[in-house]
C-alpha positions in Angstrom: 5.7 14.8 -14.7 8.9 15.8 -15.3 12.5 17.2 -13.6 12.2 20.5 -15.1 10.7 23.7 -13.9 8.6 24.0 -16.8 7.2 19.7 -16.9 9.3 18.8 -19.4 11.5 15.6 -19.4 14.9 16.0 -19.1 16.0 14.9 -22.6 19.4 14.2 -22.0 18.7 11.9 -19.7 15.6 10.3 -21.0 13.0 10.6 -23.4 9.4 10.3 -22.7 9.5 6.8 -23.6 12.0 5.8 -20.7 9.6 7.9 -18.1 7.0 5.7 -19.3 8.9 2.4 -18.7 9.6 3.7 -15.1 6.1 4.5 -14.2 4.7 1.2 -15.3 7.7 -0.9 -13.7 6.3 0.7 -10.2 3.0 0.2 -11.1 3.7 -3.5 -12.2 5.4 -4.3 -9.3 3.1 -2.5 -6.8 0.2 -4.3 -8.9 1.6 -7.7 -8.2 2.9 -7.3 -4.5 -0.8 -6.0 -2.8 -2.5 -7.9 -6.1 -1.5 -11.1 -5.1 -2.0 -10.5 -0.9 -5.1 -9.6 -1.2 -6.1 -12.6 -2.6 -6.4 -13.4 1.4 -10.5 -12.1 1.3 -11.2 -14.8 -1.1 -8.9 -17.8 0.8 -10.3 -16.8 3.6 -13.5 -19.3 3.9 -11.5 -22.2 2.4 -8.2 -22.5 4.2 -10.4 -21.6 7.9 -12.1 -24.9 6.4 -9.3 -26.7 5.6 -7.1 -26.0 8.5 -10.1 -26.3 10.8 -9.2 -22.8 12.8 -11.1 -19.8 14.0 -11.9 -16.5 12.4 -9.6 -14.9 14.7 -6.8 -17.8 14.0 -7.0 -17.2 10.5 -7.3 -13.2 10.4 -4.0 -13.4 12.2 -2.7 -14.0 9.1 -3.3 -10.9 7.4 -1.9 -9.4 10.6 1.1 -11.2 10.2 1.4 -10.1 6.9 1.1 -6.2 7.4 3.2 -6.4 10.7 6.1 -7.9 8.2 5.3 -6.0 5.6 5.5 -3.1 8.0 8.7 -4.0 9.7 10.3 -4.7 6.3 9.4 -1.2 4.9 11.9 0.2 6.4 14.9 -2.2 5.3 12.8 -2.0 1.7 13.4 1.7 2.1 17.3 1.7 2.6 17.5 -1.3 0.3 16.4 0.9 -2.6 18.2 4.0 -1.1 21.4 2.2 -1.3 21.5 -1.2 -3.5 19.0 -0.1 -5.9 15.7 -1.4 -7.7 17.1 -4.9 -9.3 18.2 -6.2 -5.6 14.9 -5.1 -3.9 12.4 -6.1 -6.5 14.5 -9.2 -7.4 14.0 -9.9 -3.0 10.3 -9.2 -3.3 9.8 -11.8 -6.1 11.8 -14.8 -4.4 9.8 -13.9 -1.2 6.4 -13.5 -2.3 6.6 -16.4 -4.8 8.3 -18.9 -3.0 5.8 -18.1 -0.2 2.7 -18.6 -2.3 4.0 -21.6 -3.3 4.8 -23.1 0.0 1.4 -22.5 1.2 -0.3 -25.0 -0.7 1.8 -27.7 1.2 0.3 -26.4 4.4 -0.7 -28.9 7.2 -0.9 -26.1 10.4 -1.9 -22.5 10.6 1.9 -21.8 11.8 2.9 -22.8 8.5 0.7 -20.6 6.5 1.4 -17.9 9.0 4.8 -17.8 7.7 4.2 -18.5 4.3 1.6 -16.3 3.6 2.1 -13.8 6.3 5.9 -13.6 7.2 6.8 -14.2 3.3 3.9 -12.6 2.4 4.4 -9.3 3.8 8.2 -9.2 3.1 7.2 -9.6 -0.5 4.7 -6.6 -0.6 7.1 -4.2 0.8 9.7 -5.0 -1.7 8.0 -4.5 -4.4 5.4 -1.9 -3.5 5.3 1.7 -3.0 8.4 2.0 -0.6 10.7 1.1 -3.5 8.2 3.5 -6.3 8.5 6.5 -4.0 12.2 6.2 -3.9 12.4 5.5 -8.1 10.1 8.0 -9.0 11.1 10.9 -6.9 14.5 11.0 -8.7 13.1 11.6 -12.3 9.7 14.1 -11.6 9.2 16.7 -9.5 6.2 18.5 -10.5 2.8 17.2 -10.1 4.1 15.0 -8.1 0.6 13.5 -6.4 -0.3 12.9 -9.8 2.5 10.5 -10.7 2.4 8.8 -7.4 -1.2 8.2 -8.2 -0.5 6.1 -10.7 2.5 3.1 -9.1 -1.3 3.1 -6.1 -3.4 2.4 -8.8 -2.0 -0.8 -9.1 -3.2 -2.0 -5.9 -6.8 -1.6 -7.3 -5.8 -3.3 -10.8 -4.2 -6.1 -8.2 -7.4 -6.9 -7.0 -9.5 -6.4 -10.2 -7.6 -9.3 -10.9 -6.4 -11.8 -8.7 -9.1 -12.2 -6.0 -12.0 -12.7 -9.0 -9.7 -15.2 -10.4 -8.3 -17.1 -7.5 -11.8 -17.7 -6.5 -12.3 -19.2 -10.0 -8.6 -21.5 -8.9 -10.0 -22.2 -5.8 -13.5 -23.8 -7.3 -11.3 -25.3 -9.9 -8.5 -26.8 -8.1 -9.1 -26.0 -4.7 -7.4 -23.9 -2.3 -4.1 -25.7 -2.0 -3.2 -26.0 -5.5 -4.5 -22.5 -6.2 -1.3 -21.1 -3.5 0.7 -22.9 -5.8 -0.3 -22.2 -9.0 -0.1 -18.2 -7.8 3.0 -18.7 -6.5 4.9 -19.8 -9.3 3.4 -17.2 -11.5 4.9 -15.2 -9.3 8.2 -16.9 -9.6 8.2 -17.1 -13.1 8.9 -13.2 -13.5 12.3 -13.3 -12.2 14.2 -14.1 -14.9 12.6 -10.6 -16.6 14.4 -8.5 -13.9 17.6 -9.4 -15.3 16.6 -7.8 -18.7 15.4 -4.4 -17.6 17.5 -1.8 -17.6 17.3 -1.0 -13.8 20.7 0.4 -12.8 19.7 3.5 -15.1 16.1 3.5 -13.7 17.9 3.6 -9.8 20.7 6.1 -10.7 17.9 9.1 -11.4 17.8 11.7 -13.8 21.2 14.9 -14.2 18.4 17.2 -12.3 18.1 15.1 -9.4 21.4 14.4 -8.9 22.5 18.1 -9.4 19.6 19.1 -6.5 20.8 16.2 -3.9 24.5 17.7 -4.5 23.8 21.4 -4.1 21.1 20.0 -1.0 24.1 17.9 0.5 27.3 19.3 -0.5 28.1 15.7 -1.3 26.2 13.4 -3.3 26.9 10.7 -0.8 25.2 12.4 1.9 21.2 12.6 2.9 20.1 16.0 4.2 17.1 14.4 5.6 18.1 10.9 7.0 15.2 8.8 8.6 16.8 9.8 12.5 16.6 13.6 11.7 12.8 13.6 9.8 11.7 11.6 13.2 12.7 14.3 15.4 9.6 16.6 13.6 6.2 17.1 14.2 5.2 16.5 10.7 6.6 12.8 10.3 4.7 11.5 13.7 1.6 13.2 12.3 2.4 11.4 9.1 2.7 8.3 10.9 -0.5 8.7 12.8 -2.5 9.4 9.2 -0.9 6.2 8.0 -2.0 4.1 10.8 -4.8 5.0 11.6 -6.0 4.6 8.0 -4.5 1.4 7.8 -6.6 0.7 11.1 -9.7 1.5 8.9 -9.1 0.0 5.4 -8.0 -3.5 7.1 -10.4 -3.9 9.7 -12.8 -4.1 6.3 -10.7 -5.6 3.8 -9.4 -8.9 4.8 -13.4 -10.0 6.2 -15.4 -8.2 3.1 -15.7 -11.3 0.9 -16.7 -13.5 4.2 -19.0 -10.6 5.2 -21.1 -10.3 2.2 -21.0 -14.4 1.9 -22.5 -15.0 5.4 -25.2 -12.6 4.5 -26.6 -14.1 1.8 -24.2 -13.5 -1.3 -23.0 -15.9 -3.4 -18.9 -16.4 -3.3 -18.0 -15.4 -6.8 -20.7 -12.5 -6.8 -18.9 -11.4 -3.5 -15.4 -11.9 -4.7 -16.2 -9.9 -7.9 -17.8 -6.8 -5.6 -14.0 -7.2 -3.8 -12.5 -6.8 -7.0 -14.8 -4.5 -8.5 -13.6 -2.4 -5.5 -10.0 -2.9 -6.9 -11.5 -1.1 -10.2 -12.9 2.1 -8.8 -9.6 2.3 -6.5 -7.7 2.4 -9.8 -10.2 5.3 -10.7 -10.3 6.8 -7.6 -6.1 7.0 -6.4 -5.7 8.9 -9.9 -8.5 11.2 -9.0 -7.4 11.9 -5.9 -3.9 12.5 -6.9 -5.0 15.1 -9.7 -7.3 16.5 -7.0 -4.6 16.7 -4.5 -2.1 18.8 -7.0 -5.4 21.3 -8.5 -7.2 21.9 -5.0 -4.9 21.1 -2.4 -4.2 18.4 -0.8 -5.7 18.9 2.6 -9.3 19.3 1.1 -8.9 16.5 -0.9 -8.0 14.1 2.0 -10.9 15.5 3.4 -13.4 14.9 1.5 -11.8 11.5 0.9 -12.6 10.3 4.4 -15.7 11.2 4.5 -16.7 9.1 1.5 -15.0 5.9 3.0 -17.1 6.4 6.3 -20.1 6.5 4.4 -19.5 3.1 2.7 -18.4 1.7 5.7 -21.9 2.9 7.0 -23.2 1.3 3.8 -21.4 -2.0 4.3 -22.8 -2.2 8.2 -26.4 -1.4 6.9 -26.0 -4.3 4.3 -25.0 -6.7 6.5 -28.2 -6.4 9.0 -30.4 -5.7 5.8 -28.9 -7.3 2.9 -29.6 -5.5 -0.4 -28.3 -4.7 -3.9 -28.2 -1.4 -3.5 -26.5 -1.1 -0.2 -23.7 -3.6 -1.1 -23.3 -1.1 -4.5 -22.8 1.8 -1.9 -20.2 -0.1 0.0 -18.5 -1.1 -3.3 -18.4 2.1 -4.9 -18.0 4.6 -1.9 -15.4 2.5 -0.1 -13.7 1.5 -3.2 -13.3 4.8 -5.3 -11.2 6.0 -1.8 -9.6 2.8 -1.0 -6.1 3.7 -1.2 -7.0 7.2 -1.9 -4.7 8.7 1.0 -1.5 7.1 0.1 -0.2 9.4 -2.9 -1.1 12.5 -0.9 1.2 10.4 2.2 4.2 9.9 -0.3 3.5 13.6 -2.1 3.9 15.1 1.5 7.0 13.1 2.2 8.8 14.4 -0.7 7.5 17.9 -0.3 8.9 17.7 3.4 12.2 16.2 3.1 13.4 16.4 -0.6 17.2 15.3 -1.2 17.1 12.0 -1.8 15.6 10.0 1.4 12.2 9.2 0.2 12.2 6.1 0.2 13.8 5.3 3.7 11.5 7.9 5.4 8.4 6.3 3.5 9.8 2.9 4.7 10.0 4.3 8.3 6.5 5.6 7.6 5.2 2.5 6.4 5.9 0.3 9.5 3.2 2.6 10.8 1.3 1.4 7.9 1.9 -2.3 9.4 1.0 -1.9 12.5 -2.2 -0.4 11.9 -3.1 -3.1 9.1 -2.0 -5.8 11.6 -4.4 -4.2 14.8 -7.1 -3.5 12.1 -7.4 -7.1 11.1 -6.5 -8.8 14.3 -9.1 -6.5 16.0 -11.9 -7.0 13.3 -11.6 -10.6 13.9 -11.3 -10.7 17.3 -14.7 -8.4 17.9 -16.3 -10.3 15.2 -16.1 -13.8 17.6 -17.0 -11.5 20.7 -19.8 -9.8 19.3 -20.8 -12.2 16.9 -21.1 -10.5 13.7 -19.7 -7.5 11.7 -21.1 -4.4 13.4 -18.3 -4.1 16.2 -16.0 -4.9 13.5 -16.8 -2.3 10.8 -17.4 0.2 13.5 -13.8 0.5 14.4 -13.4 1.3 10.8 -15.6 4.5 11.1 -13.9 5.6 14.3 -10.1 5.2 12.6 -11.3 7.1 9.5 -12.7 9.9 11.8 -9.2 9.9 13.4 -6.9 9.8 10.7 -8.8 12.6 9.1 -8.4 14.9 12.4 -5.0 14.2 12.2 -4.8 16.7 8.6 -7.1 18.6 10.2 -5.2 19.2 13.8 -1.3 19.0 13.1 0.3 22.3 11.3 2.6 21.0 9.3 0.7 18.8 7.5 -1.8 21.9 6.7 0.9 23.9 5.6 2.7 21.6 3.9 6.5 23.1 4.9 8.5 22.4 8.2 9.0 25.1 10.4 12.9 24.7 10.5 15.9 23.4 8.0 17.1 19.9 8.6 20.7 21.2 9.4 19.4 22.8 12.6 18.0 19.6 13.1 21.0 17.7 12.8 23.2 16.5 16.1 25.9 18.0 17.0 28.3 17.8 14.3 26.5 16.6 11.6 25.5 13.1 10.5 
């Protein structure tokens, strides 16, 4: 976990302690971006209710949402590139609590579209995994699936969290004052930006500066910008991976909670499953990032696949025969490997393209991210009203998993793990 070829911190530019602080800033801020938008599952029921809309009407929400969140990646990307971590995360905040907030004053779906969706989305790309690829690449190089592990994990912690108790809000207060209450919890951890020490956290350790240098020639300059890693084979299978697994996890996420309700569960037993699925994520990103570094990383997405089809398969089987067991299958299966993927994505990227663009070629990545998330969840709803009931819905889930894990399988760069060519014979005439 550290800048040096043996894993040791480099101590003159910061001790262990500091390395800590940066790893749980990302982890914080991941952890409260996807923790607070996936309280969506458990507002689901409620706001359809109280806005008196379809299932498709309100799943278009969570489209909205990852199609923002998506498209802002990459501005995320060469926001952190370029103005650092206190503008980005300070933009996420403001965005992501003022939308919360907002959308307990609600009166149309268009409204909550934007303030759950458009706000929404802009606030989980800000502060999420865009901005911790970017940080963290400057101060560790080795192990590096292992430390991107742990700024995932946060998306399980998220959800261990906030869905269990916003259903609590929402039983409480009800689902209006609930979007407020969330929303200026959010809002109230501005004012700690301003103390942490972020312009040292953005400027990245001696080592990393030294390697973009001798990389560039310049320290202003990116070997790898986003328009030169696009023109390889590795970034569009990149992009496929990340949508089509985005395709999968979304067309099961955002209608779980409703899915488990309608057959027979009771609403906080069914939100706690959801979060409990937040817990084994946790468990489950860090395993697969350890496995990713000791057995390879092609093996381990693998095998990762395969156990989120099986709870998919699981959560299907529950729904036409409800049981205890089954719905554990589904929690545990689907949850140990939600998220499971997405430090082996951002270990690739800067294995690929080192120098100093991670985070704007993850950002670029990530509106691939978006727009699977978006068709996942707009789809799931959509068959759900044609076919009445989960099966279609789920299914396309199976099929996306099966593809995305094809796409390690079937595109050599991603097997090897090294492009075939240097990014200066990659570069336009004259340089960029």
């Amino acid at each position: 976990m550290s800048d040096d070829p043996h894993g040791r911190p480099d101590e003159e530019e910061a001790s262990r302690t500091f390395l800590a602080m940066i790893v749980i800033l990302t982890f914080v801020m991941n952890m409260i971006g996807r923790g607070v938008t996936e309280t969506f599952a458990v507002f689901l029921l409620p706001v359809q209710d109280g806005l008196a809309v379809s299932r498709s009407e309100i799943t278009l929400t969570y489209s909205i949402y990852m199609l923002a969140s998506g498209a802002t990646a990459p501005f995320a990307g060469q926001l952190i590139d370029r103005l650092g971590a206190r503008i980005t995360y300070g933009l996420g905040i403001l965005a992501l609590g003022i939308g919360y907030s907002l959308a307990g004053y609600a009166t149309h779906i268009v409204h909550y579209y934007i303030c759950v969706g458009l706000f929404g989305g802009i606030g989980a790309a800000s502060l999420g995994m865009v901005a911790a690829s970017s940080l963290l690449s400057r101060w560790f190089v080795n192990r590096i699936g292992s430390v991107m592990s742990l700024p995932y994990a946060a998306v399980g912690a998220g959800m261990i969290a906030l869905p269990p108790f916003s259903q609590l809000l929402i039983e409480w207060y009800g689902w209006r004052a609930s979007h407020q209450l969330i929303g200026a919890g959010v809002l109230a951890l501005f004012p700690l930006l301003i103390l942490f020490p972020l312009g040292r956290v953005t400027a990245g350790s001696s080592a990393w500066q030294a390697r973009r240098a001798v990389q560039t020639g310049t320290a202003s300059r990116n070997p790898w910008p986003v328009s030169v890693a696009m023109r390889t084979g590795a970034f569009w299978g990149l992009f496929a991976a990340y949508s089509f697994t985005s395709v999968s996890a979304y067309a099961v996420l955002p209608q779980s909670v409703a899915a488990l309700v309608e057959s027979g569960f009771a609403p906080l037993l069914a939100a706690s499953a959801f979060g409990t699925m937040g817990l084994l994520s946790t468990l489950g990103i860090v395993a697969i990032g350890w496995m990713s570094d000791r057995f390879g990383r092609l093996t381990t997405v693998t095998i990762s696949y395969l156990i989120t089809i099986l709870g998919v398969l699981a959560l299907i089987a529950t729904i036409h025969n409800p049981s205890f067991f089954l719905m554990y299958v589904f929690v545990v299966c689907f949850g140990l490997m939600q998220g499971a993927r997405g430090p082996i994505l951002v270990a690739l990227v800067s294995v690929l393209y080192p120098g100093g663009g991670v985070g704007s070629i993850f950002g670029a990545l990530s509106l691939g991210a978006g727009i699977g998330a978006a068709l996942g969840s707009w789809a799931s709803g959509l068959l759900h009203e044609v076919a009445g009931g989960y099966t279609a819905s789920f299914g396309l889930a199976v099929i996306s998993s099966t593809a995305g894990m094809l796409v390690f399988l079937l595109v050599p760069s991603l097997r090897r793990e090294r492009l075939m060519s240097s990014p200066s014979s990659r570069q336009p005439h004259g340089g960029q």
